[in-house]
C-alpha positions as CSV (number, residue, x, y, z in Angstrom):
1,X,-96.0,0.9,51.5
2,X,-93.8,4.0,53.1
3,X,-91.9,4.1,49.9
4,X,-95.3,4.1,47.8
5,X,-95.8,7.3,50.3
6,X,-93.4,8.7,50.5
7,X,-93.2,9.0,46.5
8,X,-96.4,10.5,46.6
9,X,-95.6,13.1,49.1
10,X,-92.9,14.1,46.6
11,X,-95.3,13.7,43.5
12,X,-97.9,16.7,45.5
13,X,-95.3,19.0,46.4
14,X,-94.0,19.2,42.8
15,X,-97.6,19.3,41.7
16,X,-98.0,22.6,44.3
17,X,-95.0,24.0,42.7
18,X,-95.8,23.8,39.2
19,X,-100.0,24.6,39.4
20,X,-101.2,20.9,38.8
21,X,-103.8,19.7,41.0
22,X,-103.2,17.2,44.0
23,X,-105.9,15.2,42.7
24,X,-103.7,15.2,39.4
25,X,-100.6,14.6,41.2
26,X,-102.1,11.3,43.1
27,X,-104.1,9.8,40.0
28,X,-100.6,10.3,38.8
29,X,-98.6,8.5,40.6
30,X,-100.9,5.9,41.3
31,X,-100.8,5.1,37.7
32,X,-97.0,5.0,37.6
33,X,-97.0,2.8,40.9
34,X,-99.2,0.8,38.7
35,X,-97.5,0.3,35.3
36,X,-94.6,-0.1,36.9
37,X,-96.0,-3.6,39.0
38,X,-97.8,-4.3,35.6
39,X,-94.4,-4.4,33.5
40,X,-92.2,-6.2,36.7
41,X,-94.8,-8.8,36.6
42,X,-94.8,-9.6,32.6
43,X,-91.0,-9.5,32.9
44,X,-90.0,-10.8,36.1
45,X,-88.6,-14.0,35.1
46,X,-85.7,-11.8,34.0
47,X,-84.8,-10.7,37.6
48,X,-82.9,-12.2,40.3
49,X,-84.8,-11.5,44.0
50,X,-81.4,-9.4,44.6
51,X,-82.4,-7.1,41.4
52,X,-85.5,-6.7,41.9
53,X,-85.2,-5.1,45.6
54,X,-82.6,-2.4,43.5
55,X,-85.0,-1.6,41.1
56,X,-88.4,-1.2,43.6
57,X,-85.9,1.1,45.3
58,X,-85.2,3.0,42.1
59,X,-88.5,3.0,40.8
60,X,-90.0,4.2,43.6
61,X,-88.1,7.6,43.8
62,X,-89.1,7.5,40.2
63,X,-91.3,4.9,38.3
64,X,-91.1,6.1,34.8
65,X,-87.5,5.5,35.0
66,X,-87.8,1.6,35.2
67,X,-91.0,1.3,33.2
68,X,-89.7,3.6,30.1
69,X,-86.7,0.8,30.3
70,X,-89.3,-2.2,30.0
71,X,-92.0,-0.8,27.9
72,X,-90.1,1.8,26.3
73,X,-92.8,4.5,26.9
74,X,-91.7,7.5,27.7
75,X,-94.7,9.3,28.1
76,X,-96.2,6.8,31.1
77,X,-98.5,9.7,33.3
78,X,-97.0,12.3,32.1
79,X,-100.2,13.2,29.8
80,X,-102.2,16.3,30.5
């Protein structure tokens, strides 16, 4: 839950550099956070417990990272 935080901390202080809203920046993130659960559940019968800690970690600084490499969108939240 810190890391969830913590991500969205960083999400609203790039949202207060480049002009979006907070409220854009949290709806945001919120739907990365959840896309990214939603593809590590339909797929994770393909990861060890040991790879699965690594890539929360990873996808928390950044969860259109791991969820472009499952569902192959590259376009998850970033819509405007």
């Amino acid at each position: 839950m810190i890391e969830v935080l913590a991500g969205l901390s960083i999400q609203i202080r790039f949202a207060q550099k480049t002009g979006r809203t907070i409220w854009k920046a949290i709806s945001t993130h919120f739907e990365r956070i959840s896309k990214l659960f939603e593809a590590m559940f339909l797929n994770f019968l393909k990861f060890s417990q040991k790879d699965m800690k690594k890539i929360i970690i990873y996808t928390l600084n950044d969860p259109s990272r791991f969820v472009e490499s499952i569902t192959g969108d590259k376009d998850i939240g970033e819509q405007k």
